[in-house]
PDB file of N, CA, C and O in Angstrom, chain B, residues numbered from 101:
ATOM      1  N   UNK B 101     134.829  83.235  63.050  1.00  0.00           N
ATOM      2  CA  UNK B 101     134.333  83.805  64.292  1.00  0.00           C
ATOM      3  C   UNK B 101     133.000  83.166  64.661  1.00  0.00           C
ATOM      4  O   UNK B 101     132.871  82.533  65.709  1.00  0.00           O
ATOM      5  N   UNK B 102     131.943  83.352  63.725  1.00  0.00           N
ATOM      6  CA  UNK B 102     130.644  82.695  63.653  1.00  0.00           C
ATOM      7  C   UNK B 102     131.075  80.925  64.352  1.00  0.00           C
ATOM      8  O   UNK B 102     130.976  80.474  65.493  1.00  0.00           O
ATOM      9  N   UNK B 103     131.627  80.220  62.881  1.00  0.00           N
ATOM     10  CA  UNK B 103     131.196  78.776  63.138  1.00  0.00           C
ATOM     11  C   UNK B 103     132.048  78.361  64.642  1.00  0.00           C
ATOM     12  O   UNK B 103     131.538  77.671  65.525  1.00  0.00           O
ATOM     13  N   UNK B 104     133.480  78.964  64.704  1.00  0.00           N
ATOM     14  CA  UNK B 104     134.116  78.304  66.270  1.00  0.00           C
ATOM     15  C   UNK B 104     132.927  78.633  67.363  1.00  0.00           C
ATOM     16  O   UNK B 104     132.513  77.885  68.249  1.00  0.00           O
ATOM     17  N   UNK B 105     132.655  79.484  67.159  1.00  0.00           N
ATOM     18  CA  UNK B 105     132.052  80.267  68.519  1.00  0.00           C
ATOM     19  C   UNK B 105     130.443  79.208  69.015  1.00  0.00           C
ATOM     20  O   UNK B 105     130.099  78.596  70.027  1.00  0.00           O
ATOM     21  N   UNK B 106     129.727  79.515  67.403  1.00  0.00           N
ATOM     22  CA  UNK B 106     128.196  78.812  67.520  1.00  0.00           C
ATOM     23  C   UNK B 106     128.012  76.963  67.800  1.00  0.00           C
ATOM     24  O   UNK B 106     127.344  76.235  68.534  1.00  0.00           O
ATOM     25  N   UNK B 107     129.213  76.782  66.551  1.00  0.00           N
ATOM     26  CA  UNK B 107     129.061  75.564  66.174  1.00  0.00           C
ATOM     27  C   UNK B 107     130.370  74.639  66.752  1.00  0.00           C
ATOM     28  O   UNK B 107     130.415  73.414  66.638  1.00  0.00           O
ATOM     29  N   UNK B 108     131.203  75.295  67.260  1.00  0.00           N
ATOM     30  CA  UNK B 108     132.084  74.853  67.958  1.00  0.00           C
ATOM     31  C   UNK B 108     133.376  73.424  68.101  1.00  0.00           C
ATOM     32  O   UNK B 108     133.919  72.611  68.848  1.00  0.00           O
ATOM     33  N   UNK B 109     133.207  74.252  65.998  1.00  0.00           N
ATOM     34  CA  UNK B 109     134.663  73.729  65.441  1.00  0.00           C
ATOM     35  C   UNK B 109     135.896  74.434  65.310  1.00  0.00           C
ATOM     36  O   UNK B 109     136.139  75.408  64.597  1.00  0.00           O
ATOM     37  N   UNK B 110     136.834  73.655  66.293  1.00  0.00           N
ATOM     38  CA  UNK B 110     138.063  74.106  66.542  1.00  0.00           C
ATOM     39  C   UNK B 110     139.007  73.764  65.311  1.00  0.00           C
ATOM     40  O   UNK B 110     140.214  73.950  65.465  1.00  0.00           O
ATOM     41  N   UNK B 111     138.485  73.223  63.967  1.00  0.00           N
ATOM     42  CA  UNK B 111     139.302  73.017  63.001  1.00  0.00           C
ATOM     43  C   UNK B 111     138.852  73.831  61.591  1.00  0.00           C
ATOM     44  O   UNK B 111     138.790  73.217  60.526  1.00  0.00           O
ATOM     45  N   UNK B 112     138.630  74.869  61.659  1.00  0.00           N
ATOM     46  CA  UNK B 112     138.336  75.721  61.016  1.00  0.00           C
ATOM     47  C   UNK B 112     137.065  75.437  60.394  1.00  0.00           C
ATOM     48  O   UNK B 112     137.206  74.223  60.535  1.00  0.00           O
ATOM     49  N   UNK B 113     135.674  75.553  59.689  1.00  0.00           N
ATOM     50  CA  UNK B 113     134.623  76.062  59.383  1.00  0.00           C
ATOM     51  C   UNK B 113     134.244  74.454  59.075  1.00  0.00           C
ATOM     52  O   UNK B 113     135.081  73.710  58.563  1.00  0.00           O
ATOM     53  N   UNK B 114     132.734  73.938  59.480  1.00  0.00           N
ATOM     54  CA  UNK B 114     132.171  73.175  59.558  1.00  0.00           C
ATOM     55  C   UNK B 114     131.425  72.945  58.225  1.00  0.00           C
ATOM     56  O   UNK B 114     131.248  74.044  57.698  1.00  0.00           O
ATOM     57  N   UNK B 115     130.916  71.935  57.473  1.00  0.00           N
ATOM     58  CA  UNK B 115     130.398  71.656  56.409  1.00  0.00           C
ATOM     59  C   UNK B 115     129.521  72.797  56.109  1.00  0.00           C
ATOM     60  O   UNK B 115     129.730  73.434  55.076  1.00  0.00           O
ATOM     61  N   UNK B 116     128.165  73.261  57.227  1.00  0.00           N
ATOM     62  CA  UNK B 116     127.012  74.021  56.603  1.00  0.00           C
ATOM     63  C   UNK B 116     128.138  75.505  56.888  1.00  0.00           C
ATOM     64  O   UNK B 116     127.732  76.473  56.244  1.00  0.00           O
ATOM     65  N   UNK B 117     128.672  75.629  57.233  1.00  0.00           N
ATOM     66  CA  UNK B 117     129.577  76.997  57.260  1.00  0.00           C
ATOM     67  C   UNK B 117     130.153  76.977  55.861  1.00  0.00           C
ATOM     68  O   UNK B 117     129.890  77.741  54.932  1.00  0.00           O
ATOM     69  N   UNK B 118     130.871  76.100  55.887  1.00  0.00           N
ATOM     70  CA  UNK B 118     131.887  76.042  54.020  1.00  0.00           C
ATOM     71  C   UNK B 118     130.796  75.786  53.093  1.00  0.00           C
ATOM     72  O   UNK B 118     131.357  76.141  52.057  1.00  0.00           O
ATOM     73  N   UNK B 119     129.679  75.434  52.748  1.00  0.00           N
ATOM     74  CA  UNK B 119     128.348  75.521  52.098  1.00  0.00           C
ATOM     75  C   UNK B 119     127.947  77.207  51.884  1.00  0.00           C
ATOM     76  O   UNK B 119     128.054  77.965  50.920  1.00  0.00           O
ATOM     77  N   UNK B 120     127.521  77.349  53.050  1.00  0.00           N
ATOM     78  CA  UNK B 120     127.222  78.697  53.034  1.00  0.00           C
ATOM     79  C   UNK B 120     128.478  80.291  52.413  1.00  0.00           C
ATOM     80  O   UNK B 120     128.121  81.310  51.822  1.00  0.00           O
ATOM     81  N   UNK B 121     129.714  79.950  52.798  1.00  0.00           N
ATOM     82  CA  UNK B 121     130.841  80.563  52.200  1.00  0.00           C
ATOM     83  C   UNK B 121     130.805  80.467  50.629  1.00  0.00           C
ATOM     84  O   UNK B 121     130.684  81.378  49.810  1.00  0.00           O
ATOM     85  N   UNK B 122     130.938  79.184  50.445  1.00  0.00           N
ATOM     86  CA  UNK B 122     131.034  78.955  48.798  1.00  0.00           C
ATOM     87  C   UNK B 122     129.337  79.082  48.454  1.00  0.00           C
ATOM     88  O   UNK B 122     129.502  78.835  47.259  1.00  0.00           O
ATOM     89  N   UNK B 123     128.347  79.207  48.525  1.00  0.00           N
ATOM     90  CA  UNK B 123     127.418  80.047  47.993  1.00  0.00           C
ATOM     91  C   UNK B 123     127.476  81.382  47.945  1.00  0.00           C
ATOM     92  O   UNK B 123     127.205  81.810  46.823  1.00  0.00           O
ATOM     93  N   UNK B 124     127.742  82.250  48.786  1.00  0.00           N
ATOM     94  CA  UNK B 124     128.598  83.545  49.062  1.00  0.00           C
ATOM     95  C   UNK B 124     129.139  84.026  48.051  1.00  0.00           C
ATOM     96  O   UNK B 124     128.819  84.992  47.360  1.00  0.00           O
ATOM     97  N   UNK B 125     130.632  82.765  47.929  1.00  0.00           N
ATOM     98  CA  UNK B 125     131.566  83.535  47.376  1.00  0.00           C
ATOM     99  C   UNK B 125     130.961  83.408  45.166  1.00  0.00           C
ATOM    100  O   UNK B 125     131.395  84.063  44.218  1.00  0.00           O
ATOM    101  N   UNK B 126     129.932  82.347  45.195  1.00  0.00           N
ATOM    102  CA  UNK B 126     129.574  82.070  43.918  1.00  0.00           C
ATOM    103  C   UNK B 126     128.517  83.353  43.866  1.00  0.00           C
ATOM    104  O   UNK B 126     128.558  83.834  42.734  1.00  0.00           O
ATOM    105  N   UNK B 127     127.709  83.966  44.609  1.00  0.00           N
ATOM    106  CA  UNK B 127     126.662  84.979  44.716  1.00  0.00           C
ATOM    107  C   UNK B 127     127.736  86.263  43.706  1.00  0.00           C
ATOM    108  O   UNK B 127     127.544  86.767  42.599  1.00  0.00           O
ATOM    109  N   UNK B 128     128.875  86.432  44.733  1.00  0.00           N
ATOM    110  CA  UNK B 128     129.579  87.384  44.619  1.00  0.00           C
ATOM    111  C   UNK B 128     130.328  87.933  43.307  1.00  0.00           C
ATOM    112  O   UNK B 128     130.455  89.047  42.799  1.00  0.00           O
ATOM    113  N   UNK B 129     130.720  86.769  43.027  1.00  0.00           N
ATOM    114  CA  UNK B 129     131.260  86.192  41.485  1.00  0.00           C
ATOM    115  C   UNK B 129     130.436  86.821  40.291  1.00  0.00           C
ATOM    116  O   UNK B 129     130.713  87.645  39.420  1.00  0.00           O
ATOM    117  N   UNK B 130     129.019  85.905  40.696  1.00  0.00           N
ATOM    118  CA  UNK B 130     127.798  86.387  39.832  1.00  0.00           C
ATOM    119  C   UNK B 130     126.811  87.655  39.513  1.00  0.00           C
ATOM    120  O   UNK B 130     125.919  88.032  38.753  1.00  0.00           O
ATOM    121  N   UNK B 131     127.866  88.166  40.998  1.00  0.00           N
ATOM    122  CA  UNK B 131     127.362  89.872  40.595  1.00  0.00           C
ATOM    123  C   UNK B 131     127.038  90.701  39.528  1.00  0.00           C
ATOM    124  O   UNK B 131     128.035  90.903  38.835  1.00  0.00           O
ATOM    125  N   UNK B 132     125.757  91.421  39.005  1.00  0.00           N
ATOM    126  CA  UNK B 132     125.839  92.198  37.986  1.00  0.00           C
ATOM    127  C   UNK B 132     126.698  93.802  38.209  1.00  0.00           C
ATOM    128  O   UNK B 132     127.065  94.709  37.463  1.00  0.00           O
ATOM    129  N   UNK B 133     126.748  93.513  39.672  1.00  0.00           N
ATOM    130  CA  UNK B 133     127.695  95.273  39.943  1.00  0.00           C
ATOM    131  C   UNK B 133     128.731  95.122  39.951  1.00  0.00           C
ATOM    132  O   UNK B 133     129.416  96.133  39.793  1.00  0.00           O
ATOM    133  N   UNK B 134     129.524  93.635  40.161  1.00  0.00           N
ATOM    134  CA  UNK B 134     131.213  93.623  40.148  1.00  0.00           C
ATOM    135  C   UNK B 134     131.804  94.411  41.055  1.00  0.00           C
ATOM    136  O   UNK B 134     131.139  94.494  42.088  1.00  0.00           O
ATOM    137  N   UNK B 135     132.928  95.097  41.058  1.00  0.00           N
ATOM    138  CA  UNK B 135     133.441  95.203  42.052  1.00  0.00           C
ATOM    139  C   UNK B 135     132.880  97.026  42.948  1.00  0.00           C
ATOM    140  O   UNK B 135     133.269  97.648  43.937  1.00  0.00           O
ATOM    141  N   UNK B 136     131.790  97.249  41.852  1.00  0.00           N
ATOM    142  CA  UNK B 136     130.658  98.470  42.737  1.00  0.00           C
ATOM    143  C   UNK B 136     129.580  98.157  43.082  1.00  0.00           C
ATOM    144  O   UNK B 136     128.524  98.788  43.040  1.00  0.00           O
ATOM    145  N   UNK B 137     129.963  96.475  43.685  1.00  0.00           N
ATOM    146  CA  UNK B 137     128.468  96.226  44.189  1.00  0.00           C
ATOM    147  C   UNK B 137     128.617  97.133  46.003  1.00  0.00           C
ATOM    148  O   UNK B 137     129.560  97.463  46.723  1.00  0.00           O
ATOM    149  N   UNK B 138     127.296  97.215  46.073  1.00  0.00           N
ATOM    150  CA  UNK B 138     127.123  97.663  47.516  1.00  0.00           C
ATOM    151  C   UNK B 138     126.776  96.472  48.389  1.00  0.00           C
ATOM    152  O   UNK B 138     126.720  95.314  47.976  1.00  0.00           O
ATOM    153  N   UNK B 139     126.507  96.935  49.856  1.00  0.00           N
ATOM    154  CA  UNK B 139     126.313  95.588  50.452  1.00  0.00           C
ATOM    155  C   UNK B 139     124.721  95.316  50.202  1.00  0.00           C
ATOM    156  O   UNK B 139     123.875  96.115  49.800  1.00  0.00           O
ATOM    157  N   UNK B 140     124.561  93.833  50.592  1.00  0.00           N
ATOM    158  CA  UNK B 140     123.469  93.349  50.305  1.00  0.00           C
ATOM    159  C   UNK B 140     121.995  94.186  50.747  1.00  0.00           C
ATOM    160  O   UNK B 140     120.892  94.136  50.204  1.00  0.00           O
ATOM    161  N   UNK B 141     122.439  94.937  51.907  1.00  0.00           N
ATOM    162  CA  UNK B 141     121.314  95.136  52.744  1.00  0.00           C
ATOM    163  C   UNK B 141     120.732  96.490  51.973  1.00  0.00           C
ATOM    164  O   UNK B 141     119.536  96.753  52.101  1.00  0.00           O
ATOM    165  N   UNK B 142     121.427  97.182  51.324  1.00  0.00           N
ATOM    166  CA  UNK B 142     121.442  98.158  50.605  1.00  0.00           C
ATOM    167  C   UNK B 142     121.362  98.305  48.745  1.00  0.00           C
ATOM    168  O   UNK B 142     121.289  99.318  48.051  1.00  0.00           O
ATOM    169  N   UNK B 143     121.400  97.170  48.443  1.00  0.00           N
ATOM    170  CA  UNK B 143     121.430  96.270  46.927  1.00  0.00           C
ATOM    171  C   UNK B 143     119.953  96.155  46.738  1.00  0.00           C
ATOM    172  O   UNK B 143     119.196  95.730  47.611  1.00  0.00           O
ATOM    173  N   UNK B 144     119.466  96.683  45.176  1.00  0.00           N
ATOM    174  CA  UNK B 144     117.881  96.300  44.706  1.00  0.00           C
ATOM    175  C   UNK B 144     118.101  95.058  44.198  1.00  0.00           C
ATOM    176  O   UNK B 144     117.141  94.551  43.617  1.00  0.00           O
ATOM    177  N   UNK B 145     119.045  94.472  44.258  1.00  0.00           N
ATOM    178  CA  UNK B 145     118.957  92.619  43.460  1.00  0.00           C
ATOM    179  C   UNK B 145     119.120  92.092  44.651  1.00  0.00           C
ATOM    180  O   UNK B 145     120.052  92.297  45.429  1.00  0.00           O
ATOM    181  N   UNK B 146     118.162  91.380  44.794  1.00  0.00           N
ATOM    182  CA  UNK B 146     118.429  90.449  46.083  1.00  0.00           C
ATOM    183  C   UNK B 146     118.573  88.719  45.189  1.00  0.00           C
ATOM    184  O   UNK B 146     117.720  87.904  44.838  1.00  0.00           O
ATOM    185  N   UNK B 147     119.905  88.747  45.103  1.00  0.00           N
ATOM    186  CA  UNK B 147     120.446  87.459  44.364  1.00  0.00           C
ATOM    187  C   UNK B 147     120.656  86.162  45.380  1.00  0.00           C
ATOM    188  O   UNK B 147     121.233  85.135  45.023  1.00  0.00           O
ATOM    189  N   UNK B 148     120.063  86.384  46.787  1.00  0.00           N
ATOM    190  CA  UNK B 148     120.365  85.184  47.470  1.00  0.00           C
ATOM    191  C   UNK B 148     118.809  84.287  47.534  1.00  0.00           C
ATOM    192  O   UNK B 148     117.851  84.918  47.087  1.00  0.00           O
ATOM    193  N   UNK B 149     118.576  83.115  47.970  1.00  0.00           N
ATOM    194  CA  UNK B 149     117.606  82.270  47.918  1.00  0.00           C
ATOM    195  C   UNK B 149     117.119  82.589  49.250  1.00  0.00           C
ATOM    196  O   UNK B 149     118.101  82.803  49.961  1.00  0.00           O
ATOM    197  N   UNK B 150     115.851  82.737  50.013  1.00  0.00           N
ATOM    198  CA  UNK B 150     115.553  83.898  50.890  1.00  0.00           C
ATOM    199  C   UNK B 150     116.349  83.016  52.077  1.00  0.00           C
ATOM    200  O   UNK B 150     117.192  83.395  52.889  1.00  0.00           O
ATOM    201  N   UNK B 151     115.723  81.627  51.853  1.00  0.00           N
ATOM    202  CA  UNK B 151     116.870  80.316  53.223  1.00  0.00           C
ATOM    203  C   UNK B 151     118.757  80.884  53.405  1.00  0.00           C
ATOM    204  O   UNK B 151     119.363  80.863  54.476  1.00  0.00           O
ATOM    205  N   UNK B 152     119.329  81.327  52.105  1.00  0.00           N
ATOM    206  CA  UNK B 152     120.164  81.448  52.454  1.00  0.00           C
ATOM    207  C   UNK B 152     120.466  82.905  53.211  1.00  0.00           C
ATOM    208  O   UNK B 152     121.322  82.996  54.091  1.00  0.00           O
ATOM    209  N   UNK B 153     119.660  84.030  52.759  1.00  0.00           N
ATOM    210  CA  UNK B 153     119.804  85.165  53.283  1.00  0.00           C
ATOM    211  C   UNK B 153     119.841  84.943  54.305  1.00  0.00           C
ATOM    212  O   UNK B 153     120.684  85.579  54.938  1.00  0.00           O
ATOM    213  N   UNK B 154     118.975  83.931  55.086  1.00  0.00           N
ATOM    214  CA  UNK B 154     118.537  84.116  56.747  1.00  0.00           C
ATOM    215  C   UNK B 154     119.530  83.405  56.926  1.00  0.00           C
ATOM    216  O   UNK B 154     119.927  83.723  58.047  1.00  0.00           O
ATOM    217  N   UNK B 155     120.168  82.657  56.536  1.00  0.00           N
ATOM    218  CA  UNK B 155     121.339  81.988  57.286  1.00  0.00           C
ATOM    219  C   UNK B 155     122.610  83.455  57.117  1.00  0.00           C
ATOM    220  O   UNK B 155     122.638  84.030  58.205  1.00  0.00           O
ATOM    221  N   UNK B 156     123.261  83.910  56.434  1.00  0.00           N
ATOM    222  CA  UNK B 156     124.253  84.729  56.334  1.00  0.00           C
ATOM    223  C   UNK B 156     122.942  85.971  57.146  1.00  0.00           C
ATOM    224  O   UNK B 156     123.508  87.058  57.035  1.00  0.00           O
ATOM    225  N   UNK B 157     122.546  86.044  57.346  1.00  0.00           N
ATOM    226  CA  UNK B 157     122.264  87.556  58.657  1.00  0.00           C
ATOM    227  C   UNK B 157     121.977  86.840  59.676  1.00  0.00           C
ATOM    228  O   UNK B 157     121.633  87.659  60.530  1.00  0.00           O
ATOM    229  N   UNK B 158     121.865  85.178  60.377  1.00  0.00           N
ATOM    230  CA  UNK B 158     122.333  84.926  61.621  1.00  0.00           C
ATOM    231  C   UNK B 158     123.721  85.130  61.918  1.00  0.00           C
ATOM    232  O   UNK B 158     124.199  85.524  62.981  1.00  0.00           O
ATOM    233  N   UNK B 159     124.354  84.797  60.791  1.00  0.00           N
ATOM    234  CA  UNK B 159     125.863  85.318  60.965  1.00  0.00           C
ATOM    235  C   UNK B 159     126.302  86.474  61.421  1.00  0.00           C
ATOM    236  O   UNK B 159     126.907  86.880  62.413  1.00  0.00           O
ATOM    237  N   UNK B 160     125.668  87.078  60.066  1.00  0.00           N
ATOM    238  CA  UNK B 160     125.988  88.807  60.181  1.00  0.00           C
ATOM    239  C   UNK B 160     125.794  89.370  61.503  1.00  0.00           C
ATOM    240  O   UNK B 160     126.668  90.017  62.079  1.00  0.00           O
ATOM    241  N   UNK B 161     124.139  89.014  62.195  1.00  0.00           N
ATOM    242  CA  UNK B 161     124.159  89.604  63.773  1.00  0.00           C
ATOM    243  C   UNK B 161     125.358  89.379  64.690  1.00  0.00           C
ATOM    244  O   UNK B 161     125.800  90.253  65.436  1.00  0.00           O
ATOM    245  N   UNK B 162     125.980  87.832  64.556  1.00  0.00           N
ATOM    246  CA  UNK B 162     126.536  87.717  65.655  1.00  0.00           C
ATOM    247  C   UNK B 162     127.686  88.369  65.374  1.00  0.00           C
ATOM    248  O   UNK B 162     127.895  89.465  65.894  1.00  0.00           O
ATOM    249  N   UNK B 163     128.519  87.842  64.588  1.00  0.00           N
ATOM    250  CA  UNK B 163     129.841  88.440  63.938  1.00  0.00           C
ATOM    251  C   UNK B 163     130.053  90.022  64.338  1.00  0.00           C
ATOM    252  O   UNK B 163     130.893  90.536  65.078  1.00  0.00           O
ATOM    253  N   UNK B 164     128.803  90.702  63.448  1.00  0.00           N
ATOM    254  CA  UNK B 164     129.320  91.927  63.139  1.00  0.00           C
ATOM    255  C   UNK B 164     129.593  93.065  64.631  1.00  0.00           C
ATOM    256  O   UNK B 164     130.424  93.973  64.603  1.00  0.00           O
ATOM    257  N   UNK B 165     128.866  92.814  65.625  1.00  0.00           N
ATOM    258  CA  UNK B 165     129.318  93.437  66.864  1.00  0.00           C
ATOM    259  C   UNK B 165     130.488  92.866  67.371  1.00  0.00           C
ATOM    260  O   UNK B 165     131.256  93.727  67.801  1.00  0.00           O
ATOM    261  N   UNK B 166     130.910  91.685  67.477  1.00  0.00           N
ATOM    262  CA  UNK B 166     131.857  90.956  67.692  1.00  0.00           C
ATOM    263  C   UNK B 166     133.327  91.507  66.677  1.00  0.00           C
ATOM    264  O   UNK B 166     134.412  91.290  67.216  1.00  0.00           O
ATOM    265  N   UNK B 167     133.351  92.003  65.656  1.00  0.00           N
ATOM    266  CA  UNK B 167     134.337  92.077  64.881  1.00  0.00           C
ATOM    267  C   UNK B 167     134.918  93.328  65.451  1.00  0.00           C
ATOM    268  O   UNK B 167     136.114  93.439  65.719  1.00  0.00           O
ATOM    269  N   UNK B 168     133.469  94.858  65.738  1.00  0.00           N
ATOM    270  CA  UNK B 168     134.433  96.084  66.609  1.00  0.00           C
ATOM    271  C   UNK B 168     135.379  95.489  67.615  1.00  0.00           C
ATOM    272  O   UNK B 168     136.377  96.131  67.943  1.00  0.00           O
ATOM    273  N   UNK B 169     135.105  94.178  68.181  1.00  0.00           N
ATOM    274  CA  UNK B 169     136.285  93.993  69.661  1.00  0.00           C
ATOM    275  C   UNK B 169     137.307  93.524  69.082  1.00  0.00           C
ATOM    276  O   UNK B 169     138.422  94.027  69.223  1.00  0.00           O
ATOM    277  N   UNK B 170     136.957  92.025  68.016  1.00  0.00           N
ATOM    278  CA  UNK B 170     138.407  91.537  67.906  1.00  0.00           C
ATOM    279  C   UNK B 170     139.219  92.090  66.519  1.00  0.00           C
ATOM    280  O   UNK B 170     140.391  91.800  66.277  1.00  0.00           O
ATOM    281  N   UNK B 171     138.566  92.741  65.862  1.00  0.00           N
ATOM    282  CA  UNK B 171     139.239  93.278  64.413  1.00  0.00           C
ATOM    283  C   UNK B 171     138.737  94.911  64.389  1.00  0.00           C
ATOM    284  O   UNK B 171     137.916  95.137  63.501  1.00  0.00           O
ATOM    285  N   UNK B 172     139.016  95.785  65.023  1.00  0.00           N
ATOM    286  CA  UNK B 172     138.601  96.965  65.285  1.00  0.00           C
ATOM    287  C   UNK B 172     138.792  97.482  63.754  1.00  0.00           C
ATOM    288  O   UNK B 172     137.792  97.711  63.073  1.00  0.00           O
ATOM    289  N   UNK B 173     139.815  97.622  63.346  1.00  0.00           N
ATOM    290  CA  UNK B 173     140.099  98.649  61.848  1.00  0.00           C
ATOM    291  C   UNK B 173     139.622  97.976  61.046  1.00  0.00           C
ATOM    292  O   UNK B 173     139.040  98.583  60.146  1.00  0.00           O
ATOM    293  N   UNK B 174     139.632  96.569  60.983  1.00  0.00           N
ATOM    294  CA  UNK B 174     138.939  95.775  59.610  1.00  0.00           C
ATOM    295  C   UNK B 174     137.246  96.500  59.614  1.00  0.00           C
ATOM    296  O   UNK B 174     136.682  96.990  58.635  1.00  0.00           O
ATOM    297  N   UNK B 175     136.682  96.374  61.060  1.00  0.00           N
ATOM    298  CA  UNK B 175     135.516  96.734  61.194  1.00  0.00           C
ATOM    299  C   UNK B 175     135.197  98.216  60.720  1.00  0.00           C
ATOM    300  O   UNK B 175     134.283  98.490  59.942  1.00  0.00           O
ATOM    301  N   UNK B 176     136.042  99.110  61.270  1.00  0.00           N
ATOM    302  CA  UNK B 176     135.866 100.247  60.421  1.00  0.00           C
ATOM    303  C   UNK B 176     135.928 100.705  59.106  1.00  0.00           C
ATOM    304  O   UNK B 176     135.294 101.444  58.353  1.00  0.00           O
ATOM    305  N   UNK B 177     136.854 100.046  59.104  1.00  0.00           N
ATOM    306  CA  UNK B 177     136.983 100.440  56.982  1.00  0.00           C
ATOM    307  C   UNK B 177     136.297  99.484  56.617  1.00  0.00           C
ATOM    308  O   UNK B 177     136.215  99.768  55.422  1.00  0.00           O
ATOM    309  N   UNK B 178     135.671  98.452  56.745  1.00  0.00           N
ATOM    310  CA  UNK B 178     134.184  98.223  56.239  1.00  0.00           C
ATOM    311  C   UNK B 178     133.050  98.479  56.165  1.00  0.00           C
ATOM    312  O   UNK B 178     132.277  98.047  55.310  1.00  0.00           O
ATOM    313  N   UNK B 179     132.743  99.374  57.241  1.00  0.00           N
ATOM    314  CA  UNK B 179     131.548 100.165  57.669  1.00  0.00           C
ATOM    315  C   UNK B 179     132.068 101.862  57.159  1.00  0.00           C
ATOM    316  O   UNK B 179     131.210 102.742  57.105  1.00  0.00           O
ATOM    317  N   UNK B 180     133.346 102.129  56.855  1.00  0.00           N
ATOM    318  CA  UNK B 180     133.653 103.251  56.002  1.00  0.00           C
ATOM    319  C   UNK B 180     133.543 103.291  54.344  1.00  0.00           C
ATOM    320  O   UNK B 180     133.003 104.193  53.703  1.00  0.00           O
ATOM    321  N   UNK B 181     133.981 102.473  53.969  1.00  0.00           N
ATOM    322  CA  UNK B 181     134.094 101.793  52.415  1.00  0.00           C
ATOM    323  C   UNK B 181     132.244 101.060  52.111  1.00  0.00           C
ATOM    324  O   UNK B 181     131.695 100.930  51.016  1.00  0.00           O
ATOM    325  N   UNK B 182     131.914 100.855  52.907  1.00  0.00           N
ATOM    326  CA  UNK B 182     130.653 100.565  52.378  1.00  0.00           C
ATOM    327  C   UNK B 182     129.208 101.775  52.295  1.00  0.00           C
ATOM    328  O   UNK B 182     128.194 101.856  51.603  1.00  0.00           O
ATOM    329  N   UNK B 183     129.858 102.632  53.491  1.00  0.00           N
ATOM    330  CA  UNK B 183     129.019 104.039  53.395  1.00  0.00           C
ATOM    331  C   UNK B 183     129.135 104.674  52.722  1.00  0.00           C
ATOM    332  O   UNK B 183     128.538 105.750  52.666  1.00  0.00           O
ATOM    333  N   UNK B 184     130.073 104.204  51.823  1.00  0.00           N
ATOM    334  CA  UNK B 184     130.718 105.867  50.682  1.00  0.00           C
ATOM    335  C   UNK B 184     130.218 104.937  49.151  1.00  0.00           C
ATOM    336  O   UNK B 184     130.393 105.557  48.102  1.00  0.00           O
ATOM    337  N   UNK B 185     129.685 103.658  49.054  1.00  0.00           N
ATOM    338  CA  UNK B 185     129.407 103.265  48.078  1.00  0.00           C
ATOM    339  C   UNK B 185     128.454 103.481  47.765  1.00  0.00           C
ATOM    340  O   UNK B 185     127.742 103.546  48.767  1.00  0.00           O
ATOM    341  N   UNK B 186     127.501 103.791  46.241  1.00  0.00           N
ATOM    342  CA  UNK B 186     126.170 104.619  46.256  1.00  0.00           C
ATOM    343  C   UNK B 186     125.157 103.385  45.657  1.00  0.00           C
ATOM    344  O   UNK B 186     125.682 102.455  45.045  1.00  0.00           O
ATOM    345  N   UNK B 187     124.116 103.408  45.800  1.00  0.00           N
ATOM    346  CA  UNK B 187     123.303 102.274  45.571  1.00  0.00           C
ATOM    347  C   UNK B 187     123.093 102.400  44.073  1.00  0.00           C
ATOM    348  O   UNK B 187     122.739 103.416  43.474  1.00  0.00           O
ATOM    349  N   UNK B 188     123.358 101.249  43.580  1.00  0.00           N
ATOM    350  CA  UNK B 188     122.902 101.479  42.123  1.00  0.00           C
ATOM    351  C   UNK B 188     121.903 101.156  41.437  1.00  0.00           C
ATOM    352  O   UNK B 188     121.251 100.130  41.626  1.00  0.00           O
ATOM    353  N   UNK B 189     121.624 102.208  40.351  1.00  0.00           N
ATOM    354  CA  UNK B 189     120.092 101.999  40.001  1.00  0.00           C
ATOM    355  C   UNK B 189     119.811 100.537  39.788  1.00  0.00           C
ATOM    356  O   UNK B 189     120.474  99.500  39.809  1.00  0.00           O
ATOM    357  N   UNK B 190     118.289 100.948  39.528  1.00  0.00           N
ATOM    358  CA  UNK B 190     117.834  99.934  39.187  1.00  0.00           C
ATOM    359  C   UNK B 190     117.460  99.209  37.695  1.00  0.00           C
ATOM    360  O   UNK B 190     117.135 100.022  36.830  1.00  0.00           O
ATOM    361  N   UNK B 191     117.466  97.847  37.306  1.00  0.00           N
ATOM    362  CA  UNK B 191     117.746  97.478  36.260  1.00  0.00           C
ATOM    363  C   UNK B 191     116.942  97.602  35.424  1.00  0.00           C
ATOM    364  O   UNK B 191     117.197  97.369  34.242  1.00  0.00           O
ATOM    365  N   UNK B 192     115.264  98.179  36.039  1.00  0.00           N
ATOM    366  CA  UNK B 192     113.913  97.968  35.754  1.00  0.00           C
ATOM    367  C   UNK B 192     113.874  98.849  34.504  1.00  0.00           C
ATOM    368  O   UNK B 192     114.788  99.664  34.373  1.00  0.00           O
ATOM    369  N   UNK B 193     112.838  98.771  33.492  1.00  0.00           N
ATOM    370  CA  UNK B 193     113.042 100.046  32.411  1.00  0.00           C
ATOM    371  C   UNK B 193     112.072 100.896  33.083  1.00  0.00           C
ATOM    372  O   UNK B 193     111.183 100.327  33.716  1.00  0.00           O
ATOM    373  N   UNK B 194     112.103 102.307  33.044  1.00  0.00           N
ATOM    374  CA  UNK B 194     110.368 103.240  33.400  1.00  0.00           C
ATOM    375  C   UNK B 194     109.329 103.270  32.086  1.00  0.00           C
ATOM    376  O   UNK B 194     109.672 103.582  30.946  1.00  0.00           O
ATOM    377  N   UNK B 195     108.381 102.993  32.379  1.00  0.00           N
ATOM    378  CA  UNK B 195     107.444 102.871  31.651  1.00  0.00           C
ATOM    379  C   UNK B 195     106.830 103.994  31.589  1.00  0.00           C
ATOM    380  O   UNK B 195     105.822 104.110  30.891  1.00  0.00           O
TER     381      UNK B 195
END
């Protein structure tokens, strides 16, 4: 949705797009929460390099209003399934 729209490849996702995906999908992998991670914005590990954060939330802005029009239910049960996930502590010891 992002790269056709911004970057305006009609052959599916452009080099810094497939860069940015496969850092993503290696972030994701490397999770210490596995499959109860929450979303990032809501996560005390911020496991991305801060350059890449800002690149995946130019995304995120455009995309994510864009997804209620063209993927309505995907959009909801992601914004349902991610509200019901609880933030998990933190890794820190208390002193």
């Amino acid at each position: 949705l992002y790269c056709s729209r911004v970057h305006g490849g009609p052959d599916g996702l452009c080099d810094r797009c497939r860069e940015l995906e496969a850092y993503a999908l290696e972030r994701l992998e490397r999770c210490p929460f596995g499959e109860e991670k929450p979303t990032c914005a809501s996560c005390r590990v911020h496991c991305y390099k801060a350059a890449m954060r800002e690149k995946v939330r130019s995304v995120m802005r455009y995309a994510g209003p864009r997804m209620l029009l063209r993927h309505p239910y995907l959009a909801l049960m992601h914004l349902l399934v991610d509200s019901r996930r609880p933030t998990p502590p933190s890794r820190r010891r208390d002193r």
